[in-house]
N, C-alpha and C positions, 0 to 999 in steps of 0.2 A: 792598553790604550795609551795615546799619546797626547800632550795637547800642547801648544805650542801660546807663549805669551807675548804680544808684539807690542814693546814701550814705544809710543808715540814721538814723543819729545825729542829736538834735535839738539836739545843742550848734552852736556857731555856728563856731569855731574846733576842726576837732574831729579826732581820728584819723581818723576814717574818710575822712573828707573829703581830708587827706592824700595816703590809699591810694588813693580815687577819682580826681584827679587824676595820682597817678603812674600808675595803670591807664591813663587816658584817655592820657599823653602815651609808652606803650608801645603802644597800639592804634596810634599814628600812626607811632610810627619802624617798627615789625615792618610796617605796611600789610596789617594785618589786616583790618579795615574800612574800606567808603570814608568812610563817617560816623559820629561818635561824640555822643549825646545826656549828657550828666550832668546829674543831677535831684538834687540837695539837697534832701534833706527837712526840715535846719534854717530853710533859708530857700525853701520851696514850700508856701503859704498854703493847705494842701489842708485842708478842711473832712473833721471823723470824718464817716464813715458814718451817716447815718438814712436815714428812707424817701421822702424830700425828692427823693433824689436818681433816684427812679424818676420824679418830674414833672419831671425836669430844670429844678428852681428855680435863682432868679435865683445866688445865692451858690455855684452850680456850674459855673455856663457861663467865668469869669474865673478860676478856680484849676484847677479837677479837668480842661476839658475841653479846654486846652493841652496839658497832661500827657498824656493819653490819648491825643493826636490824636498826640503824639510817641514815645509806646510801640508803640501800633497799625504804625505805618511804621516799626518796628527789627523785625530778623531775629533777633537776641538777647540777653540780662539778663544784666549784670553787677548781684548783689546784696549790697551791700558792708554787713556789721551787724558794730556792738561786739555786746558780751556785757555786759549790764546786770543786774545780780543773778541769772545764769544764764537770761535771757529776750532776748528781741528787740524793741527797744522798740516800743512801743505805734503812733508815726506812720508806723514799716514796716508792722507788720500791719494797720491799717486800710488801707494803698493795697491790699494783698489784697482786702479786702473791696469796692474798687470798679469792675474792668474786668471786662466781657465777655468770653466765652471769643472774639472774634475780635483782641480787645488784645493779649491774653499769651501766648493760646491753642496747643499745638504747636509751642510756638519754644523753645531749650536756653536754661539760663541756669546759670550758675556764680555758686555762693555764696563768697563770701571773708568769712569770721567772723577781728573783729582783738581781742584782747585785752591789758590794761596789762601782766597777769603771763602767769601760763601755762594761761588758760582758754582759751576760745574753743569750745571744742567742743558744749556745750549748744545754741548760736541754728543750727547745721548741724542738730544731729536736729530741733529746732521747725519752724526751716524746711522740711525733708525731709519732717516727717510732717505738715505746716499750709500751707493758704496755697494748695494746686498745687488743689483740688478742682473749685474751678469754675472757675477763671481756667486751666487747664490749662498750664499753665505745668508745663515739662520740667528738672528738673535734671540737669545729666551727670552722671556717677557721680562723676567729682572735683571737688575742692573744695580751697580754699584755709584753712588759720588762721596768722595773724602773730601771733606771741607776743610777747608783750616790744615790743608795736609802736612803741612812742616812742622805739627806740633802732636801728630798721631803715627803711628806704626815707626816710631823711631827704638833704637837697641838700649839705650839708657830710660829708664821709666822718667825720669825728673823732667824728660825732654819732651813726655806727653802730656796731653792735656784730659779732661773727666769724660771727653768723646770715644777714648783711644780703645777702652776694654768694647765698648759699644761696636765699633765699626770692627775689630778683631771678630766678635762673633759673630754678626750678618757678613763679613767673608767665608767666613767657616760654613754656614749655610746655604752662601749660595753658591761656593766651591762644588760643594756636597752636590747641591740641585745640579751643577752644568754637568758634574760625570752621571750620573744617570741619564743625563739629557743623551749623553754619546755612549751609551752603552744603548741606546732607543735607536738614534739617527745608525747606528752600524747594520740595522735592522733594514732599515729604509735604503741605504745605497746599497744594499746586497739584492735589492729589490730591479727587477729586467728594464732599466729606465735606459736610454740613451741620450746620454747628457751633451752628445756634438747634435744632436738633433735640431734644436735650436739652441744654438749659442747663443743669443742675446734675446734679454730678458725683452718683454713688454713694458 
């Protein structure tokens, strides 16, 4: 199985990015999945959304249709967002607006929203109520928030704080839950659906 981690964050050196890698080097020691994709969105040249992109212009085929050829072949999303003025910045939500329901489509994804203080919670509901309609994309019912993130999941121990062994192990838990979750959903898209049938959601 495969599953692919997408840091939100358009900073270059950024929290999320952080968390994205310690995500990714926890999928390997647990042997959760056999393959791990992470997709920076700081540094993934992916063009906004227009309608360019239904004649598959030139300026799509080198940024957006790498990405996609790499989301399409993961079993499931890890979607790693700061909390930007209580939103989910703008280069997450347009990759929403660009796969097919056979890219995202029916596969689990677990949101991890990471905040400086003690927010985080706003880009879980955005997410939960935005984003999933036509790209079909499944959130499991859990979900991660790191609070206080720049003083947890860091490589020097001095650099954490009394939360950090805490939040290491409800990752590890609910790592654990999203690969069974795609080891379930591999089930279900093997299942006779026609997913161009109706392309957009209700």
């Amino acid at each position: 199985m495969k599953v692919s981690i997408i840091t939100g964050s358009h900073r270059s050196n950024s929290q999320s990015a952080k968390v994205g890698s310690y995500l990714q080097k926890q999928i390997s020691e647990l042997k959760l999945f056999k393959e791990t994709y992470l997709l920076n969105l700081a540094h993934a040249d992916i063009p906004f959304w227009d309608e360019d992109l239904k004649e598959t212009g030139d300026k799509w085929k080198d940024t957006w249709k790498p990405v996609e050829n790499e989301l399409r072949t993961s079993d499931a999303f890890i979607i790693v967002t700061p909390e930007w003025n209580g939103m989910v910045p703008s280069k997450l939500k347009n990759l929403f607006l660009l796969p097919k329901a056979d890219v995202m489509g029916h596969k689990p994804a677990l949101i991890v929203a990471i905040s400086a203080g003690m927010g985080g919670s706003y880009p879980v509901s955005e997410l939960r109520s935005s984003g999933y309609k036509n790209t079909r994309i499944c959130y499991i019912p859990e979900h991660i928030i790191i609070r206080n993130v720049e003083q947890v999941l860091n490589e020097q121990p001095d650099e954490n704080n009394k939360n950090d062994i805490y939040i290491r192990q409800r990752i590890d838990y609910v790592l654990t839950m999203l690969s069974k979750y795609a080891e379930a959903f591999i089930h279900l898209r093997n299942a006779d659906f026609d997913l161009f049938k109706y392309p957009n959601g209700m």
